[in-house]
C-alpha positions in Angstrom: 0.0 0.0 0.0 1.2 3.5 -0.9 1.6 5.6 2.4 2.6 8.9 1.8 3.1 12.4 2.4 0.3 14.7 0.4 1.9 17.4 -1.1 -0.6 19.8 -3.1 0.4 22.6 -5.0 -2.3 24.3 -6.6 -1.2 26.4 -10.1 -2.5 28.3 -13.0 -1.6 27.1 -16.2 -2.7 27.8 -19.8 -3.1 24.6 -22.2 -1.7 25.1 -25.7 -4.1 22.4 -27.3 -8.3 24.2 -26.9 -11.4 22.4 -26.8 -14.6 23.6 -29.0 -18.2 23.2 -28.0 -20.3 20.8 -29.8 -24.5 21.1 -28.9 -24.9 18.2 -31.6 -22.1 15.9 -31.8 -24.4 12.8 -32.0 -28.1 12.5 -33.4 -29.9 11.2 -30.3 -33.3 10.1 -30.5 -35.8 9.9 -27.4 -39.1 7.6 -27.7 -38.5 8.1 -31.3 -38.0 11.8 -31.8 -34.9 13.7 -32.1 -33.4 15.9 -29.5 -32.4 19.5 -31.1 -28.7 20.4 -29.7 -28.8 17.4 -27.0 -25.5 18.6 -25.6 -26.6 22.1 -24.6 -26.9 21.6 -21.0 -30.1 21.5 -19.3 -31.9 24.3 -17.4 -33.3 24.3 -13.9 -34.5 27.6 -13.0 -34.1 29.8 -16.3 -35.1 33.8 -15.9 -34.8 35.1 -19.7 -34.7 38.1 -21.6 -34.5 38.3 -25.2 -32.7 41.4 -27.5 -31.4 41.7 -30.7 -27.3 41.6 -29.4 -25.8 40.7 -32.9 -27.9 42.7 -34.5 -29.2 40.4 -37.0 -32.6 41.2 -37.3 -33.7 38.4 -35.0 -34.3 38.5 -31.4 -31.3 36.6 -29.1 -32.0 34.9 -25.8 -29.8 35.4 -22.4 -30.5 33.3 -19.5 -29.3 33.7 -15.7 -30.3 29.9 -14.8 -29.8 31.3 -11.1 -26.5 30.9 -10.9 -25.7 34.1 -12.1 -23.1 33.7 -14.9 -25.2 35.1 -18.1 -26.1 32.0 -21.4 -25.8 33.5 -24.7 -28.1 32.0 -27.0 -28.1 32.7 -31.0 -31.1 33.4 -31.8 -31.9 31.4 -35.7 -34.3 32.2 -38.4 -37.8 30.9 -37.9 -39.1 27.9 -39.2 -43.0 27.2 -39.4 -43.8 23.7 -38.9 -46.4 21.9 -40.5 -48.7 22.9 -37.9 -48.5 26.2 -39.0 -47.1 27.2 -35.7 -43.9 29.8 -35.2 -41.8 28.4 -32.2 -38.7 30.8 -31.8 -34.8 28.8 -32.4 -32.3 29.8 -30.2 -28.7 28.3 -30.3 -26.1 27.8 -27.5 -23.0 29.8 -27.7 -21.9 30.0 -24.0 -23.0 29.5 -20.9 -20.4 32.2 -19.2 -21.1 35.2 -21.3 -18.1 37.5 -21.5 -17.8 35.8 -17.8 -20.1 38.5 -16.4 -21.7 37.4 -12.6 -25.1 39.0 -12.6 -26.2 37.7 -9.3 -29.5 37.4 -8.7 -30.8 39.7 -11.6 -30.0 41.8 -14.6 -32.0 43.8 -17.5 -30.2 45.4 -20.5 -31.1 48.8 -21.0 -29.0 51.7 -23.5 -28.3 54.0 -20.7 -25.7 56.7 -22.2 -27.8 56.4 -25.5 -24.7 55.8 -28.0 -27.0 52.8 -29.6 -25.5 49.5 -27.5 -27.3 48.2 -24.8 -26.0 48.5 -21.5 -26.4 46.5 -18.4 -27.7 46.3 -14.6 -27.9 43.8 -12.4 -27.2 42.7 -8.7 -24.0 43.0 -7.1 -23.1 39.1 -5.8 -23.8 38.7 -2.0 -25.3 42.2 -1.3 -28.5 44.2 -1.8 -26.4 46.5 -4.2 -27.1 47.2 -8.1 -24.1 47.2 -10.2 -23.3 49.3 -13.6 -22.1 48.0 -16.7 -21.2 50.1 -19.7 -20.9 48.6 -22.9 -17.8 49.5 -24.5 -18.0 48.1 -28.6 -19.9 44.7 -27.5 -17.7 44.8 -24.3 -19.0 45.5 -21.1 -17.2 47.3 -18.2 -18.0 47.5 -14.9 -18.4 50.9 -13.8 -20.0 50.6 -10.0 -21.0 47.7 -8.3 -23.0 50.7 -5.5 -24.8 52.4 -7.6 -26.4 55.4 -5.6 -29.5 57.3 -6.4 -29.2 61.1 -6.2 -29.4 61.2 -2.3 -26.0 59.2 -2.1 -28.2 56.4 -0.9 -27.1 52.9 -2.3 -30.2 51.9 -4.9 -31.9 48.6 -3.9 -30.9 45.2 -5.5 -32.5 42.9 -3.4 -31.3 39.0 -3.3 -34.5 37.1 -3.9 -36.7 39.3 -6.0 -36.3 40.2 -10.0 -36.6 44.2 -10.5 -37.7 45.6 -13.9 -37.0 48.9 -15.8 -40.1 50.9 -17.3 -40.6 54.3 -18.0 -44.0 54.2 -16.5 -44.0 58.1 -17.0 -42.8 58.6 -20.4 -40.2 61.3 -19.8 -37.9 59.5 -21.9 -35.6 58.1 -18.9 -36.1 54.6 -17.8 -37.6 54.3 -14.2 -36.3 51.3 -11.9 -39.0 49.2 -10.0 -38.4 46.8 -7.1 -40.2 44.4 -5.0 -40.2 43.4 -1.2 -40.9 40.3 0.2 -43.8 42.1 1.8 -45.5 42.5 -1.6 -45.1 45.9 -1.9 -43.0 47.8 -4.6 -40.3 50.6 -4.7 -40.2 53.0 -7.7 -37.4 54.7 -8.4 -37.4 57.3 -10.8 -35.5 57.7 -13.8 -32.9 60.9 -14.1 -31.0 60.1 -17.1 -26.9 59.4 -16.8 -24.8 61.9 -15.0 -20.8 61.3 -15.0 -21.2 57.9 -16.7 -23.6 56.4 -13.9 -27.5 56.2 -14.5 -29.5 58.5 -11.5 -32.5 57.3 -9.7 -35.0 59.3 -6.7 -36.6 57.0 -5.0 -40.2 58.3 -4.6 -42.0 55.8 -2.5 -41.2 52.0 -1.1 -45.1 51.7 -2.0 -45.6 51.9 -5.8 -49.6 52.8 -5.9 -50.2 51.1 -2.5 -49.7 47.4 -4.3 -49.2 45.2 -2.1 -49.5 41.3 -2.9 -49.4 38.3 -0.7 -49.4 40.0 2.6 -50.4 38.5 5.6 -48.4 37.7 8.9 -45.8 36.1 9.2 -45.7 34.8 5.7 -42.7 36.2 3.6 -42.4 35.4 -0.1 -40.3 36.9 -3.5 -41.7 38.3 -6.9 -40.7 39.1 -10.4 -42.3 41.9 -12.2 -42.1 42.6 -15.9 -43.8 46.2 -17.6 -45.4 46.2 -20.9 -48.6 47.8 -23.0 -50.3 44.6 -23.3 -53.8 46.0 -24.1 -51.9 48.7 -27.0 -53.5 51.6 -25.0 -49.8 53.7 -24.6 -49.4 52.7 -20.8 -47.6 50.2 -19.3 -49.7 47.6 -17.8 -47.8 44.8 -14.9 -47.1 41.2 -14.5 -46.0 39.8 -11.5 -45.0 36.6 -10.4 -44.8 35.8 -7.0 -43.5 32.9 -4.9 -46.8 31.6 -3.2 -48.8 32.2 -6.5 -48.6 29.4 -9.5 -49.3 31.1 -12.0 -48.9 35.1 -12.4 -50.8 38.3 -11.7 -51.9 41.1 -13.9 -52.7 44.4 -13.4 -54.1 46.7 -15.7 -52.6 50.2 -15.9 -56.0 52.3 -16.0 -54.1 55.2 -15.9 -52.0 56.9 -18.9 -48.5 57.3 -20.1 -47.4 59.9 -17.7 -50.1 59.2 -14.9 -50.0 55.7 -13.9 -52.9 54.0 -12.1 -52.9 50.2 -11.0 -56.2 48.9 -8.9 -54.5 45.7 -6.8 -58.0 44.4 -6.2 -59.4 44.3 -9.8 -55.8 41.9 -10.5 -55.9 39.3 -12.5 -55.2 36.1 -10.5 -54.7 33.3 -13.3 -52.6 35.0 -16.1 -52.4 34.7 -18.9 -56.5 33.4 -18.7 -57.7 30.4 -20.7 -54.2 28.5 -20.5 -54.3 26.4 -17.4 -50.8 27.6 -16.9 -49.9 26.1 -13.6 -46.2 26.0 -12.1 -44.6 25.4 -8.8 -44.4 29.1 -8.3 -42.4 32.1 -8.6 -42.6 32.9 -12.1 -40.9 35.1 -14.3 -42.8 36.5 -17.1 -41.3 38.2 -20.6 -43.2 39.7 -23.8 -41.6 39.8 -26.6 -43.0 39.8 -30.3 -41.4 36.9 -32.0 -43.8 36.2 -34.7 -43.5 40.2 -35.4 -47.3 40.4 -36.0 -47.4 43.5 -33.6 -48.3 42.0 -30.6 -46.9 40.7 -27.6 -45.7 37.0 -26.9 -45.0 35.8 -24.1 -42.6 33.2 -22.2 -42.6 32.4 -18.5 -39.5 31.2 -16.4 -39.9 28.8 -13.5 -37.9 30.1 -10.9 -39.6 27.5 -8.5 -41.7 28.5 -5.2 -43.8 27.6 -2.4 -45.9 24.8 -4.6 -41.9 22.7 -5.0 -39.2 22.7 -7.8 -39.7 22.2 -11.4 -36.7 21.5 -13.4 -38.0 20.3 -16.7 -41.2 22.3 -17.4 -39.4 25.5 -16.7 -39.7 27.7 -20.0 -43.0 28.0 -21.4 -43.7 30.1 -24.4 -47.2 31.4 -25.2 -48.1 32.9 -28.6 -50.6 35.5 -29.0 -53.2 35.0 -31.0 -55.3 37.5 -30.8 -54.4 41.8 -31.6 -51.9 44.1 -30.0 -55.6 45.1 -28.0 -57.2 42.0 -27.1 -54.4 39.4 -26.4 -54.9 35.5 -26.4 -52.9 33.4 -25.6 -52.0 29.9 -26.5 -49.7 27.6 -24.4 -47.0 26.2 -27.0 -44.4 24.3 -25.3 -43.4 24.3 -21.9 -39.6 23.7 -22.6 -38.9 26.1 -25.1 -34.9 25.7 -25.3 -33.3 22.8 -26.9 -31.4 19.9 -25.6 -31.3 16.7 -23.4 -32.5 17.4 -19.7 -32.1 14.9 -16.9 -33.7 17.0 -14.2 -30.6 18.4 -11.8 -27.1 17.0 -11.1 -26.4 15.1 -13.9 -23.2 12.9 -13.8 -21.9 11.1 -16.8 -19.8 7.8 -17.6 -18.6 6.5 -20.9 -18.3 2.7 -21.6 -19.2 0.5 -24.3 -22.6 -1.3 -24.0 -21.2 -4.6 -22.9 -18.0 -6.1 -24.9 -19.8 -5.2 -28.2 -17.7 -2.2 -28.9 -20.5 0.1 -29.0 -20.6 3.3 -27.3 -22.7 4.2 -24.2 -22.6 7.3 -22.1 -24.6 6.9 -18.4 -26.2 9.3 -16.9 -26.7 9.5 -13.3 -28.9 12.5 -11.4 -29.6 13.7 -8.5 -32.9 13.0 -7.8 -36.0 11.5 -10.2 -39.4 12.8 -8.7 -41.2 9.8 -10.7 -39.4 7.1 -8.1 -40.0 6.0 -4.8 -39.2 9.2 -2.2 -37.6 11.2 -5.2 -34.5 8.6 -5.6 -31.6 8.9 -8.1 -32.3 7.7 -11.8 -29.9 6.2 -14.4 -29.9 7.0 -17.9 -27.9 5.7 -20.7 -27.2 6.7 -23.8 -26.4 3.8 -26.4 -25.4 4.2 -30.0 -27.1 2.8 -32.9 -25.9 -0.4 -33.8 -24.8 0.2 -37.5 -23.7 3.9 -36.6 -21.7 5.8 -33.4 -23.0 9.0 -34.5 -26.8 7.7 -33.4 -27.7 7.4 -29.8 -30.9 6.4 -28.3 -32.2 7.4 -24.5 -32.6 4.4 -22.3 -33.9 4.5 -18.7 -32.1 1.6 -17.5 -32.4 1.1 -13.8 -32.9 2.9 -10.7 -31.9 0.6 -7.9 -33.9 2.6 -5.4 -30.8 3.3 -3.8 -31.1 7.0 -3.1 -30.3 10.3 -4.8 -27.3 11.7 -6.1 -26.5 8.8 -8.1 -23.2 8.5 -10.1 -22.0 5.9 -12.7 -18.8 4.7 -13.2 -17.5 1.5 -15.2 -14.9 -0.6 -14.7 -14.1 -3.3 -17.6 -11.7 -5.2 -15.8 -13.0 -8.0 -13.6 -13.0 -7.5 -10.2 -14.9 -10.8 -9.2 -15.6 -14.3 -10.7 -18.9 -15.4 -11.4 -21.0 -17.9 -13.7 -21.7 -16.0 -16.6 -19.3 -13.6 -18.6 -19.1 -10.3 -16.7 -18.3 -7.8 -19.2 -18.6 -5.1 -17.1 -19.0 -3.6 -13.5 -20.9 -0.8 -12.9 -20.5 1.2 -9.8 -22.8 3.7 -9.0 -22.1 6.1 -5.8 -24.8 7.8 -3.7 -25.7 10.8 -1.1 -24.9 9.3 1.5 -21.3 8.4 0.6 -21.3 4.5 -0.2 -21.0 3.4 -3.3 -23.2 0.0 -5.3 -21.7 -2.3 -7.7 -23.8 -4.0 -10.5 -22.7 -6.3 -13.2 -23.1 -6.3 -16.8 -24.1 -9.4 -18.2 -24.8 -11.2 -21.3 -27.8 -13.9 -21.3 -28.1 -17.2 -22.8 -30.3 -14.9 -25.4 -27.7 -12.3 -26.2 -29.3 -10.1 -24.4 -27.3 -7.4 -22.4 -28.7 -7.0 -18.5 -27.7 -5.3 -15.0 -28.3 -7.0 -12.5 -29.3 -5.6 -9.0 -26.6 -3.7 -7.4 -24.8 -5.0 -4.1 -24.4 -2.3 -1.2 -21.5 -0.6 0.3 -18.4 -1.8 -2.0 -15.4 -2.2 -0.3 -17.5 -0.4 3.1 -16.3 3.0 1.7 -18.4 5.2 3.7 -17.4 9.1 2.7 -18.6 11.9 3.8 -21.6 12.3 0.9 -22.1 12.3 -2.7 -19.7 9.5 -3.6 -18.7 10.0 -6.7 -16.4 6.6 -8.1 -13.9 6.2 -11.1 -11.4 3.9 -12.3 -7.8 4.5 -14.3 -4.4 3.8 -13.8 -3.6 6.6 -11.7 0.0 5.4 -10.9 0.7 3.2 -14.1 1.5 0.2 -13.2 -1.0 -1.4 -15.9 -3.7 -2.0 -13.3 -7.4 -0.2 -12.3 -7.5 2.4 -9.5 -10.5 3.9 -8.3 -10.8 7.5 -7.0 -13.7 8.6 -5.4 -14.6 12.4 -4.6 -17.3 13.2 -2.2 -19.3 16.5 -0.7 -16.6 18.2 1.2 -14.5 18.4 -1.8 -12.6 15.7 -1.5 -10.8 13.4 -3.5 -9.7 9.3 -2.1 -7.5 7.7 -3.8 -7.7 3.7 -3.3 -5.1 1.7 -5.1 -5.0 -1.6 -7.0 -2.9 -4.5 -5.0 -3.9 -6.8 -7.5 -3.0 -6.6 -11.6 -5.5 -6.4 -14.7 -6.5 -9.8 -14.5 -7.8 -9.5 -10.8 -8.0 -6.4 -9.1 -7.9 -6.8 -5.6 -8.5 -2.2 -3.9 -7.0 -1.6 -0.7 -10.0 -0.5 1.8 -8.6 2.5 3.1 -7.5 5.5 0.7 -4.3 7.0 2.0 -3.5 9.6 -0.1 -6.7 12.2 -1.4 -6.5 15.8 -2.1 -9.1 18.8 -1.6 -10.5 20.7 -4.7 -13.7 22.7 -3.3 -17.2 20.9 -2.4 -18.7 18.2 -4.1 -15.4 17.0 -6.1 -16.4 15.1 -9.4 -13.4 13.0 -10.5 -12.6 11.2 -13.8 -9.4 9.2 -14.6 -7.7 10.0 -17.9 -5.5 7.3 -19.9 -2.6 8.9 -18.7 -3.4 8.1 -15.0 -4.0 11.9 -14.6 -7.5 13.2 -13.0 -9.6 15.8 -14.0 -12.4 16.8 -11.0 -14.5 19.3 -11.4 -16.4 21.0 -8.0 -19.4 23.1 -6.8 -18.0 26.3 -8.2 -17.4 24.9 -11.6 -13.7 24.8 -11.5 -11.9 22.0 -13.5 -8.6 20.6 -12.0 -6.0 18.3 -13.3 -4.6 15.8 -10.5 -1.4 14.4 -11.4 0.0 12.0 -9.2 4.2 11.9 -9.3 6.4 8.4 -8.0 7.4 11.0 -4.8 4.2 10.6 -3.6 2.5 14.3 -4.4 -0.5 15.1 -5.9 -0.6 18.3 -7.8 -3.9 19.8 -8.7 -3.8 22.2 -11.5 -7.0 24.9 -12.1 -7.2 24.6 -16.0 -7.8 27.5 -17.9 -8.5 26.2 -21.1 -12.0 25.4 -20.2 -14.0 28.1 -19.1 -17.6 28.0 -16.5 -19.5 25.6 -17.6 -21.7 24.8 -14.8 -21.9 24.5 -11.3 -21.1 21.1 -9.5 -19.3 20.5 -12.5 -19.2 16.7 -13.6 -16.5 15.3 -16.3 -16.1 12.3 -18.5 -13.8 11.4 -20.9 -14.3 10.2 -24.5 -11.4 8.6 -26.3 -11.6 8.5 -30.3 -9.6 7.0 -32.9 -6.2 8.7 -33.8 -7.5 11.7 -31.5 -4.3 12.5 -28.8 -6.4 13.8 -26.3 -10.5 12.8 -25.3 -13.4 14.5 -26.2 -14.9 15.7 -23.1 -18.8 15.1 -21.5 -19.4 17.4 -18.7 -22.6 17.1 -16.6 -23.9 20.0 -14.3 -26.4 20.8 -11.5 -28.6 22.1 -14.5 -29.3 18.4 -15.3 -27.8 18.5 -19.2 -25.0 17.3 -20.4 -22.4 19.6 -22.6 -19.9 18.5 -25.1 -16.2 20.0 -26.0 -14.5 18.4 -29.1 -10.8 18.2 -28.8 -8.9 20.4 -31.6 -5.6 20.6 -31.7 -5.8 23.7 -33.4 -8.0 25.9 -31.5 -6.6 27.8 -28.2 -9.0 27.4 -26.6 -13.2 27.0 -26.1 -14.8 30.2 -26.4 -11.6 32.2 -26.3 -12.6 35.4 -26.5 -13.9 35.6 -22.9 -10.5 34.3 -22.0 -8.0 36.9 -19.8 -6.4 39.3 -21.4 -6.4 42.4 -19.8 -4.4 42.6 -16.7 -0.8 41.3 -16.0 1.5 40.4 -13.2 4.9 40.5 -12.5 6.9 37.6 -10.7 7.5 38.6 -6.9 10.9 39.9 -5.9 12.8 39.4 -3.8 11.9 35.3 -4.2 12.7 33.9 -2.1 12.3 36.7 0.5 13.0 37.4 4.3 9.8 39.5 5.9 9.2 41.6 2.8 8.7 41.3 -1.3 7.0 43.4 -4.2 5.3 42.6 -7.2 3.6 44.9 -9.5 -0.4 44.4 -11.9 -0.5 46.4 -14.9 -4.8 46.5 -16.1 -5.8 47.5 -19.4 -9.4 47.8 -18.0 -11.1 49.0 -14.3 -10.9 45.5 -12.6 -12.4 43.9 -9.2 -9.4 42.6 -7.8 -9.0 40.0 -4.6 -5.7 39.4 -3.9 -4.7 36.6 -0.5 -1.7 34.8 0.3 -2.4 31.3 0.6 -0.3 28.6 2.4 0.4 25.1 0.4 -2.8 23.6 1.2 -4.7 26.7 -0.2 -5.6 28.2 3.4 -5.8 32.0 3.6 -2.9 33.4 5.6 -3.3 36.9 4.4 -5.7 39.6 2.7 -3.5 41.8 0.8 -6.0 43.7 -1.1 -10.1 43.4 -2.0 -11.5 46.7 -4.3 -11.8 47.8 -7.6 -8.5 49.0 -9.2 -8.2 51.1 -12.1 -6.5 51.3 -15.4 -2.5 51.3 -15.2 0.1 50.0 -12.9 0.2 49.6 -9.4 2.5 48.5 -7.3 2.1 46.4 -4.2 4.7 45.7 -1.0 3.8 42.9 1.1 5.4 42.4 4.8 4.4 39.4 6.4 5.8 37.9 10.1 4.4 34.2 8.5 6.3 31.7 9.2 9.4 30.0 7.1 7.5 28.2 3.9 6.5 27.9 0.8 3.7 30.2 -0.1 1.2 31.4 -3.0 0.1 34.7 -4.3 -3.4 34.3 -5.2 -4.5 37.4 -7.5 -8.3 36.6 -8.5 -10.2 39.2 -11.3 -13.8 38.1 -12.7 -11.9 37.3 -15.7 -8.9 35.3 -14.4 -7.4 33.4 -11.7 -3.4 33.6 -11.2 -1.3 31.7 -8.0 2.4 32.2 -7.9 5.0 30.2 -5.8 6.6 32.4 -3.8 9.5 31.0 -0.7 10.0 32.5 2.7 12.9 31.9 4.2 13.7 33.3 8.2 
């Protein structure tokens, strides 16, 4: 057994090979009917707003699926079915939009009128509003306080969704926000002074609404403004956490004198639909048929009636006038792509030893089994062609939630029948169930019922189970992540032919919460975590592991989930990433790109190497920005603990120079500079 010293050294290091996304890198079929861009990810709580940003004529989709990094959807030329009905195409081009954290909220709005749209949102972790100006498609961040004319810091809120209006047609856009009281703030618009927009607030109690009030009962609402009877006011929707479907009030008023009557609401918006969510909804009009009148599409953000996942984006077309709207339910999953609910975690094998592929899927929960219990998915290819997959539900094992697959073709046990392959599947609670593959006197290829506990691993939640040769010695390892972030490593003290896992893992490593390994070829480990950061784990004959953030893949999700996919004459794998969202996304290896979506990559700010290095009590290094940047900067001690703030605030553009004195201890330390657009850790030695 390998009893060693840990040594982890966490780097930042850019990959000359890149990785492009693929939405449809296989045709995949479910119950007969092909999946448009299967690989785009899944959505669990989408909030939506739709503008023309390429300026193509067509209407482009962002989404903030509550995790606040913004998805850029393409929007495509429409195509009318047969049945005559006009469903707006949107196509994935990233799910970390110029890597901009919105927070909570956001709403796009052409504030310095120069004819791009500009953007507000919440400031992460407060109840501030941030300020971004767009700069030639680029956007800036100018304030993440913005304050209204009284020096007062504007309202953001952290639970409720805001909207701009100019509900008095002066020709500045006003800013409206709920409170978990029901009532709403109006703040009204002044125009931009010294590059900032400036709001009064006039009252916390926007025409005395007040919705869902009563003691002790606290809810969160989404409000969206828009003439929806054509009579040159803005009229309100609002969706609110303990109603399932939405509100409207009618403006009764006119363009510059607004006048909403809470009691003559309407309670079952849009009427005649039987629209009928778990709550909190997020409503957006939008002509998309341009026929002059509003459409509409609804986010789940999921409220007091449970959690919706899958019926989550509903679009409703109008079929009445720009006066008298009606409304027609068309689809209640109006994005593209493979969804398996939340947490999806997947596994590539082939299905059997027949050399076809398979990719599992494991989720986190399945509301259609017994007390909501983990489901398993597979995807198998077509017999006669690879590029074909079908969806198979293949077992659930009633095992419990959190479920997630990994295969191991070597034999780990004897049996009567050929074992092609083990299945492994790990679980909440930290244990981790093997099943066998099997072929039966028919040809046919089963699972049979899982066995519990394997090896008596017992972690500390979310067991998440993969095999490799970690340390190359021609044999199966088996790594296991769990909730806290870390990663067990449990070697092989048998050979290929009969694997034989010690039952204690001593040597594992810790990447951030919910750590998702997968063993390469190589024997190296890519994990991903909560925050949606992918490490390489490299394991050396001295005993260290070395985790290493890549940079070469940008945010793809949160509880980021990897598998590998080896092809033919391909040097490195195609990679299958699962997500909390429930999807699954694609990145094709290509040896000659630099990189997935590279033009969000960092490019703006630079660092010089510390000096002196190594140093006694003192050193200096120097950041030159080419753009106003939020900059954290920390030592960090070598097992990534935080010894040391040396700076947290905006910086602006140009050099600045820092000197650090520290009475730490002799070591070996990092510098850890962190922008929203790049992470950097330098090696620095002190020596006493």
């Amino acid at each position: 057994m390998k009893k060693i010293a840990i040594l982890i050294i966490i780097l930042n290091i850019i990959f000359p090979q890149g990785y492009v996304r693929d939405v449809s890198p296989f045709t995949v079929n479910v119950d007969g009917i092909e999946v448009q861009q299967p690989f785009s990810g899944g959505l669990n709580q989408p909030d939506p707003r739709f503008i023309d940003w390429n300026e193509d004529g067509t209407l482009d989709c962002f989404v903030n699926d509550r995790d606040g990094y913004l998805q850029y959807w393409e929007g495509l030329p429409a195509v009318v079915p047969d049945s005559g009905i006009m469903i707006p195409q949107f196509e994935l081009i990233t799910k970390s939009f110029q890597n901009i954290n919105v927070g909570t909220w956001y709403a796009f709005h052409d504030f310095d009128i120069d004819g791009d749209m500009d953007l507000l949102t919440h400031s992460v972790n407060t109840d501030n509003v941030s300020y971004w100006s767009n700069e030639n498609g680029e956007f800036g961040l100018v304030s993440n306080e913005l304050l209204d004319i009284n020096n007062e810091p504007v309202y953001g809120g952290q639970i409720v969704i805001p909207a701009l209006a100019d509900i008095d047609e002066d020709g500045n856009m006003d800013y409206f926000i709920g409170d978990i009281s029901g009532r709403l703030a109006y703040y009204k618009g002044h125009g931009l002074s010294e590059g900032l927009p400036q709001f009064e607030l006039i009252t916390s109690s926007f025409e005395d609404i007040q919705i869902v009030w009563t003691p002790d009962r606290h809810g969160a609402n989404a409000i969206e403004f828009f003439d929806l009877d054509n009579d040159n006011d803005l009229d309100l929707i609002w969706g609110d956490f303990y109603q399932p479907g939405l509100f409207y009030l009618e403006n009764y008023g006119t363009s510059t004198n607004p006048d909403f009557e809470e009691s003559l609401k309407v309670t079952d918006f849009p009427q005649g639909t039987d629209f009928e969510s778990t709550g909190h909804n997020i409503a957006r009009v939008a002509d998309f048929d341009n026929d002059g009148d509003g459409d509409l599409v609804v986010g789940v953000l999921s409220g007091a009636y449970g959690t919706e996942y899958l019926d989550n984006l509903y679009y409703f077309q109008n079929n009445g006038s720009p006066e008298n709207w009606n409304y027609e339910m068309i689809t209640s999953r109006l994005m593209p792509g493979l969804d398996f609910i939340s947490g999806s975690k997947p596994a590539v094998s082939s299905i059997c030893n027949w050399g076809i592929l398979r990719i599992w899927i494991g989720n986190d929960f399945n509301p259609e089994n017994t007390a909501w219990s983990g489901g398993l998915y597979s995807l198998d290819a077509d017999y006669n062609s690879e590029d074909y997959l079908n969806l198979n539900f293949e077992s659930v094992f009633q095992i419990g939630s959190n479920l997630s697959p990994s295969i191991m073709n070597d034999p780990i046990s004897s049996n009567n029948f050929p074992t092609n392959k083990n299945l492994f599947i790990g679980e909440f609670n930290g244990t981790i169930f093997k099943a066998d593959e099997q072929i039966d006197l028919s040809d046919n290829c089963n699972i049979i019922e899982s066995g519990p506990n394997f090896l008596n691993i017992d972690l500390s939640g979310r067991a998440t189970p993969t095999f490799g040769d970690i340390d190359q010695d021609g044999d199966k390892d088996l790594a296991v992540g769990d909730k806290d972030g870390v990663i067990h490593i449990y070697w092989n003290q048998g050979n290929a032919d009969s694997a034989v896992f010690d039952s204690i893992s001593y040597l594992n490593i810790d990447i951030g919460d919910n750590a998702s390994p997968c063993v390469l070829e190589n024997g190296q480990i890519i994990a991903g975590n909560e925050e949606g950061e992918l490490y390489e784990i490299t394991y050396y004959d001295s005993g260290e592991l070395v985790a290493e953030l890549r940079t070469d893949i940008p945010y793809i999700g949160r509880n980021l989930a990897p598998a590998a996919l080896y092809k033919e004459g391909q040097s490195e794998p195609d990679l299958i990433f699962g997500t909390q969202a429930g999807g699954l996304q694609y990145l094709r290896y290509d040896s000659t790109a630099v990189g997935i979506e590279d033009e969000f990559l960092p490019t703006s700010f630079t660092v010089s190497q510390p000096y002196p290095n190594p140093f006694n009590n003192q050193f200096s290094f120097m950041i030159a920005l080419e753009k106003r940047h939020k900059v954290d900067i920390q030592l960090i001690d070598i097992i990534g603990r935080n010894v040391q703030n040396i700076f947290n605030g905006e910086l602006s553009i140009g050099k600045r120079n820092f000197r650090i004195k520290t009475e730490l201890p002799t070591g070996i330390y990092f510098l850890k500079i962190h922008t929203n657009e790049r992470l950097l850790i330098q090696k620095i030695l002190l020596l006493k």
